[in-house]
Every structure is written in structure tokens, then in C-alpha cells.
VMD Tcl script that builds the backbone (N, CA, C; Angstrom):
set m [mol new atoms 255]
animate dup $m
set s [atomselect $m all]
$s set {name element resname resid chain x y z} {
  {N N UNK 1 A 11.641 -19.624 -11.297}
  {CA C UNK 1 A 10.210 -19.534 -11.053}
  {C C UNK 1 A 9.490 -19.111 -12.319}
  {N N UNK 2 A 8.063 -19.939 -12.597}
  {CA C UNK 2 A 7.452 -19.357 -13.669}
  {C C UNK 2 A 6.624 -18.519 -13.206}
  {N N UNK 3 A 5.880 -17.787 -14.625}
  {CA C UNK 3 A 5.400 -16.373 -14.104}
  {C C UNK 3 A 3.824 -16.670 -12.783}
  {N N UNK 4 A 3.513 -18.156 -13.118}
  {CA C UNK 4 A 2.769 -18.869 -12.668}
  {C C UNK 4 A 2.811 -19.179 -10.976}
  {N N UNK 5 A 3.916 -19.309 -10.677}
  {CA C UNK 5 A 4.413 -19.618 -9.476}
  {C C UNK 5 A 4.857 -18.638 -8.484}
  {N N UNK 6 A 4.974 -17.746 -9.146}
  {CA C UNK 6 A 5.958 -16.161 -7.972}
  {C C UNK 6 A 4.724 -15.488 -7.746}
  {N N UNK 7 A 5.247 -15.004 -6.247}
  {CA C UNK 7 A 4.452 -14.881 -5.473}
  {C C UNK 7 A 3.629 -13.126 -6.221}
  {N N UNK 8 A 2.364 -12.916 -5.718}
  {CA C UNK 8 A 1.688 -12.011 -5.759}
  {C C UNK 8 A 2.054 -10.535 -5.396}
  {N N UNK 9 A 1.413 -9.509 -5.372}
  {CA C UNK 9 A 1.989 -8.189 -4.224}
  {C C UNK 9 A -0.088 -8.151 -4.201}
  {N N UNK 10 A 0.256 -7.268 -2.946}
  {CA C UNK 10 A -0.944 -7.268 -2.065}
  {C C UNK 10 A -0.954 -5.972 -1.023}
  {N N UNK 11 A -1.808 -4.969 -1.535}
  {CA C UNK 11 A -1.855 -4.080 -0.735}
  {C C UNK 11 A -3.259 -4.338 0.553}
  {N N UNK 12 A -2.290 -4.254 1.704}
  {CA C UNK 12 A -2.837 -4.431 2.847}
  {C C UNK 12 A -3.188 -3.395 4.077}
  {N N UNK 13 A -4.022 -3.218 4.563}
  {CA C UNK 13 A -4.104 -1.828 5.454}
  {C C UNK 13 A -4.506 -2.673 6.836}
  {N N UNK 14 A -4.308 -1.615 7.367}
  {CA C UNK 14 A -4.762 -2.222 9.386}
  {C C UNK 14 A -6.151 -1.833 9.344}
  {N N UNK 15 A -7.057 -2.751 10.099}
  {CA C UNK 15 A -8.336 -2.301 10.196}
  {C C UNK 15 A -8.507 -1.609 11.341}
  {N N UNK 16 A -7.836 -1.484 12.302}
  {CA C UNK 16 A -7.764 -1.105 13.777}
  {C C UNK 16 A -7.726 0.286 13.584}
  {N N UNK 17 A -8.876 1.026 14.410}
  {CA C UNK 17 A -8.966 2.700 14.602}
  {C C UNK 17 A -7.342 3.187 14.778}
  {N N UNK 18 A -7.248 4.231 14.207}
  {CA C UNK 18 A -5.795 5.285 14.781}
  {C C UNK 18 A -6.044 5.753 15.901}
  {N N UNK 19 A -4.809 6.174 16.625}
  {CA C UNK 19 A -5.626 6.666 18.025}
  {C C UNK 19 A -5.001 7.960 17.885}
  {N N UNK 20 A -4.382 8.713 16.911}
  {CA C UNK 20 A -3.970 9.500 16.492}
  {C C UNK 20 A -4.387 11.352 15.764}
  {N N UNK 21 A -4.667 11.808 15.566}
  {CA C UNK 21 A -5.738 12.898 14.816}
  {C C UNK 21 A -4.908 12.993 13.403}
  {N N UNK 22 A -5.810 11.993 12.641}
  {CA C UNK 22 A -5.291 12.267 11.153}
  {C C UNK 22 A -6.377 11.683 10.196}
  {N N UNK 23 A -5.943 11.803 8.900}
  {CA C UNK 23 A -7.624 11.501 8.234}
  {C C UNK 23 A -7.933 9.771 7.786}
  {N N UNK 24 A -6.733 9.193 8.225}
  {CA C UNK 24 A -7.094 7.876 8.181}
  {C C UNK 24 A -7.675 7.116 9.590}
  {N N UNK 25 A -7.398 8.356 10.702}
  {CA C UNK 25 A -8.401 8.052 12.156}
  {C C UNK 25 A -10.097 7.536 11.367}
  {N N UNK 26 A -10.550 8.293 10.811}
  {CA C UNK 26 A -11.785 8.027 10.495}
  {C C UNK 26 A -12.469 7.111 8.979}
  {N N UNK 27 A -11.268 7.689 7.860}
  {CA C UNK 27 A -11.430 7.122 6.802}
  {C C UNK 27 A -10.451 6.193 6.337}
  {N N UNK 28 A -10.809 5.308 6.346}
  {CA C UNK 28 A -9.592 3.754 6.330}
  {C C UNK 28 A -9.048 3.834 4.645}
  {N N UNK 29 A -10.136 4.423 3.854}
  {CA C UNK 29 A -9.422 4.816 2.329}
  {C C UNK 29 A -8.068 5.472 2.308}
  {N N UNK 30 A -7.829 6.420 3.415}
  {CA C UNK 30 A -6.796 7.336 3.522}
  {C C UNK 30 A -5.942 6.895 4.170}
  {N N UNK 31 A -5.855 5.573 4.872}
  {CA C UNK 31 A -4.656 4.766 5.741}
  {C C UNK 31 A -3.667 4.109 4.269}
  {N N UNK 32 A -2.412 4.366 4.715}
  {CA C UNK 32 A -1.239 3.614 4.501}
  {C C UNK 32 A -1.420 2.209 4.212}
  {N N UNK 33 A -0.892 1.830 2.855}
  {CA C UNK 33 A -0.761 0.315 2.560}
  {C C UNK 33 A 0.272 -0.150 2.585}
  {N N UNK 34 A 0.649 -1.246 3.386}
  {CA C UNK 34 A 1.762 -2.026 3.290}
  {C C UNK 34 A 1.470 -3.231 2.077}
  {N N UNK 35 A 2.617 -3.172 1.228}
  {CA C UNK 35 A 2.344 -4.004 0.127}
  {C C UNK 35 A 3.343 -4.974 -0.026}
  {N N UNK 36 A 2.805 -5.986 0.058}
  {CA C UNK 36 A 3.143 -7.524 0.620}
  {C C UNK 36 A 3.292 -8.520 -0.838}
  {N N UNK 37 A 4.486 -9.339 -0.705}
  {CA C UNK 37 A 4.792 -10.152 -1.704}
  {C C UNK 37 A 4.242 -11.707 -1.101}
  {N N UNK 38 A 2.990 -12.167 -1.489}
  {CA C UNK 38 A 2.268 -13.651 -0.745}
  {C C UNK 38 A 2.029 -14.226 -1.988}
  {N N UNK 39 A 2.125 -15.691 -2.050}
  {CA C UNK 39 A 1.174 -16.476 -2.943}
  {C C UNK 39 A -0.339 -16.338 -2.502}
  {N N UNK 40 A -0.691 -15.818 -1.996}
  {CA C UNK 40 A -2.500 -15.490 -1.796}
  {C C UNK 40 A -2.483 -14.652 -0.536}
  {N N UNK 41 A -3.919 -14.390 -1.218}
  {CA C UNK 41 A -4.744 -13.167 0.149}
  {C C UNK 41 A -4.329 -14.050 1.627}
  {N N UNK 42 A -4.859 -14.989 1.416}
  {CA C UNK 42 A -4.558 -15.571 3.052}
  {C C UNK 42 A -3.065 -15.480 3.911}
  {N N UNK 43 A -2.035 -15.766 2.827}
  {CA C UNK 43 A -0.559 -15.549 3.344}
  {C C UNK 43 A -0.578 -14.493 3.231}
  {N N UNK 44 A -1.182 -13.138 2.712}
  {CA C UNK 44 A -0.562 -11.996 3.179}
  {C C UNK 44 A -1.427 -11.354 4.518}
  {N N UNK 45 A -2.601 -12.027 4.783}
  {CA C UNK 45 A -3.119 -11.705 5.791}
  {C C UNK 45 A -2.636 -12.215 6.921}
  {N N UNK 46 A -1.774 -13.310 6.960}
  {CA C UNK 46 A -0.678 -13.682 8.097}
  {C C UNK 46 A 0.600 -13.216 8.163}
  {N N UNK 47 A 0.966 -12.419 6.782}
  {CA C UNK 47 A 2.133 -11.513 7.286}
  {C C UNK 47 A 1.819 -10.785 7.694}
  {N N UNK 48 A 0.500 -9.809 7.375}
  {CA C UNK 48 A 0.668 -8.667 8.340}
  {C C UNK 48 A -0.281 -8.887 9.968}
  {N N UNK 49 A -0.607 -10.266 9.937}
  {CA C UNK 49 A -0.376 -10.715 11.512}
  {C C UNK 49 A 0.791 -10.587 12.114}
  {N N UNK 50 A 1.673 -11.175 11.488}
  {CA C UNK 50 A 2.941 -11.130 12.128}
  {C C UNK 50 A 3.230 -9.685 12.476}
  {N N UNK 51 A 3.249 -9.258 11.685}
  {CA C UNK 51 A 3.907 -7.747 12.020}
  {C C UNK 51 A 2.829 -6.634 13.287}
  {N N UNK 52 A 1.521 -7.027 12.930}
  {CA C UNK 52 A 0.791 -6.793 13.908}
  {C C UNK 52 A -0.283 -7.297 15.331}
  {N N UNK 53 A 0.625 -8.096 15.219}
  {CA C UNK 53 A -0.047 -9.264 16.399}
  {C C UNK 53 A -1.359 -8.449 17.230}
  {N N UNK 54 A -1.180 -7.441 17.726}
  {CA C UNK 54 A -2.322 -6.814 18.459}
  {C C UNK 54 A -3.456 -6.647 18.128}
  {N N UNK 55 A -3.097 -6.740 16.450}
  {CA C UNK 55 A -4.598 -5.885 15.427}
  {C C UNK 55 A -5.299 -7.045 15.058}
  {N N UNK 56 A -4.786 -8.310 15.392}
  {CA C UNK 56 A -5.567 -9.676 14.515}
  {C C UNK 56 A -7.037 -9.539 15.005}
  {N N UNK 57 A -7.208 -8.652 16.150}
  {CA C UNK 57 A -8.556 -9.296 15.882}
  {C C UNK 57 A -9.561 -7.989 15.374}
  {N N UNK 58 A -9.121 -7.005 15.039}
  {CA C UNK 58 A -9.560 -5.688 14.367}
  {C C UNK 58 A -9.779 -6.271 13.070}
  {N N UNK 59 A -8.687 -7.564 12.406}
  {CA C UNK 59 A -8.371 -7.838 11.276}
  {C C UNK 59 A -7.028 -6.455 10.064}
  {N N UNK 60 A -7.488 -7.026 8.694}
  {CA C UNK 60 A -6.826 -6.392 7.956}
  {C C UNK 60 A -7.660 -6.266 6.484}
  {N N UNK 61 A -7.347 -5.374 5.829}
  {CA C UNK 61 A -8.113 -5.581 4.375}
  {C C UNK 61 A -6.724 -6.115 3.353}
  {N N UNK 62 A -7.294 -7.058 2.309}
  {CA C UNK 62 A -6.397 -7.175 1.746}
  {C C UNK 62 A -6.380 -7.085 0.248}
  {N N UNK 63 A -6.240 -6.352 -0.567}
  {CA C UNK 63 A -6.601 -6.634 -1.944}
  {C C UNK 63 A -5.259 -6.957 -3.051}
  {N N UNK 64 A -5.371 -7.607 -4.046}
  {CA C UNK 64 A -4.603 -8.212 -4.729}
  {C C UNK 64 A -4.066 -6.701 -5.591}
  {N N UNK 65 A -2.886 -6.508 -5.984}
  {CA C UNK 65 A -2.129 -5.384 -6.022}
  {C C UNK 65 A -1.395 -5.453 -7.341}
  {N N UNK 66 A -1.575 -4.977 -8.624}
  {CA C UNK 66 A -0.746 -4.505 -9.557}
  {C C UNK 66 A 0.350 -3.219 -9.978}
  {N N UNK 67 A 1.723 -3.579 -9.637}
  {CA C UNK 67 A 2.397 -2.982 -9.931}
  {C C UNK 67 A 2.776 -2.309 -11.693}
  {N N UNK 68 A 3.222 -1.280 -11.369}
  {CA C UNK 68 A 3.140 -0.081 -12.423}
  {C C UNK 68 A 4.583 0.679 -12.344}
  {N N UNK 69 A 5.288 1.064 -13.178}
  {CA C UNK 69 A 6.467 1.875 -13.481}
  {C C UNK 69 A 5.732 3.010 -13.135}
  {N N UNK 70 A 6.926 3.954 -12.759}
  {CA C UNK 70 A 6.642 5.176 -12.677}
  {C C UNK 70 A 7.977 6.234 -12.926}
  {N N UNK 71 A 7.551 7.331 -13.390}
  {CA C UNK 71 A 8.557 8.094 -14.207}
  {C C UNK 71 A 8.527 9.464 -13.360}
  {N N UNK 72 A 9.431 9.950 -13.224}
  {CA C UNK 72 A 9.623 11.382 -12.610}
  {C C UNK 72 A 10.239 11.935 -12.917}
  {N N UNK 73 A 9.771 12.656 -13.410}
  {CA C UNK 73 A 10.189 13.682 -14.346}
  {C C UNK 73 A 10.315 15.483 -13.826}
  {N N UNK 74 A 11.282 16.176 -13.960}
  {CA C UNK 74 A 11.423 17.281 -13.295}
  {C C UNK 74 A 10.855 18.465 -14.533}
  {N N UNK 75 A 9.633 19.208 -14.440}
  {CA C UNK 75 A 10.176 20.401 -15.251}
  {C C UNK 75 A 9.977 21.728 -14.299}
  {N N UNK 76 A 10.674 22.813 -15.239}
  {CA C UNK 76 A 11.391 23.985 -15.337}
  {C C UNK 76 A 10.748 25.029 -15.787}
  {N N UNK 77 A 10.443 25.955 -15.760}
  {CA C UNK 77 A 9.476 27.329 -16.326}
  {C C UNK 77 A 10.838 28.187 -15.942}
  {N N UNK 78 A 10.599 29.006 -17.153}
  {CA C UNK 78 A 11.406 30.717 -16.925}
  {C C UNK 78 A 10.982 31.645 -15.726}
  {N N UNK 79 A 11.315 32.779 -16.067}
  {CA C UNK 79 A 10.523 33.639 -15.385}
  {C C UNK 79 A 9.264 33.893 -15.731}
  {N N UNK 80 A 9.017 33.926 -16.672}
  {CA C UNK 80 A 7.697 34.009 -17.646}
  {C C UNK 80 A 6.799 32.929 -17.543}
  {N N UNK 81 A 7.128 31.812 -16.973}
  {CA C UNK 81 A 6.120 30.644 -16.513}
  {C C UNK 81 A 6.253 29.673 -17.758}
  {N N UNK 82 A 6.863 29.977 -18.913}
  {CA C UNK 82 A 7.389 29.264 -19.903}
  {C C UNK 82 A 8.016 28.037 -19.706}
  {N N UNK 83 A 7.738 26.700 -20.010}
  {CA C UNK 83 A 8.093 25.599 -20.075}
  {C C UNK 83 A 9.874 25.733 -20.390}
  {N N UNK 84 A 10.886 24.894 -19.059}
  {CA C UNK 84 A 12.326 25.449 -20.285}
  {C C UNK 84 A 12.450 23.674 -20.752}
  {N N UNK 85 A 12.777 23.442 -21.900}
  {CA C UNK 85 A 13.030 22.170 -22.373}
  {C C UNK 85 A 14.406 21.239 -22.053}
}
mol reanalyze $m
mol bondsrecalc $m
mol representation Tube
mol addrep $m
């Protein structure tokens, strides 16, 4: 596959209220993204039909998604709050 051809990632959220008490009940910024490998917004808005058949008609948001490395790194302080290397 060229870099042209492979598929996208796509972070996708449920538009459907929580019925739950948490802070994505009210603010949909704070809901969970499922992030989806589609050649376009439209195929990933039918995968996460699939997965949520009930919510199709609440819908879904879908925005096009750039992946990023990420490093984790552990540090250490003394007793003294001193960085240990």
C-alpha cells in the first residue's frame, strides 16, 4: 500500500446522552473516542454504526485523527524532592 492508499485513523465519539452520572453525561468534549482505521469520514461513521446500531440515529461525530509517539518516562526525587538521574 502507498502512503496514498492506507486507510486513515479517525477519532469518533457517540452522540447519544449517557444515562450514567459522569462528565461526559453533559459535555460530549469529555466522552471517550474510539479511533477508527477508515478510508474516509463516511466509512468510519459506518463502523461505528456497526458497533452501535442503537445510536444511528443520535448519530456520531467524526474527525480525521493524527497519530503521535509517545514516551513515558518514569522520574525519581530523593528525599529532598531532588531529581535522581
Amino acid at each position: 500500500m502507498t502512503a496514498s492508499t492506507m486507510p486513515k485513523e479517525y477519532r469518533c465519539t457517540r452522540n447519544a446522552l449517557y444515562t450514567h452520572d459522569c462528565l461526559g453525561r453533559d459535555d460530549i468534549t469529555a466522552r471517550q473516542g474510539y479511533y477508527i482505521k477508515a478510508n474516509s469520514e463516511e466509512e468510519a461513521w459506518q463502523k461505528m454504526a456497526t458497533r452501535f446500531p442503537e445510536e444511528v440515529k443520535a448519530g456520531f461525530t467524526v474527525q480525521e485523527w493524527e497519530s503521535f509517539s509517545v514516551k513515558v518516562v518514569e522520574i525519581r526525587r530523593d528525599e529532598e524532592g531532588n531529581i535522581i538521574e
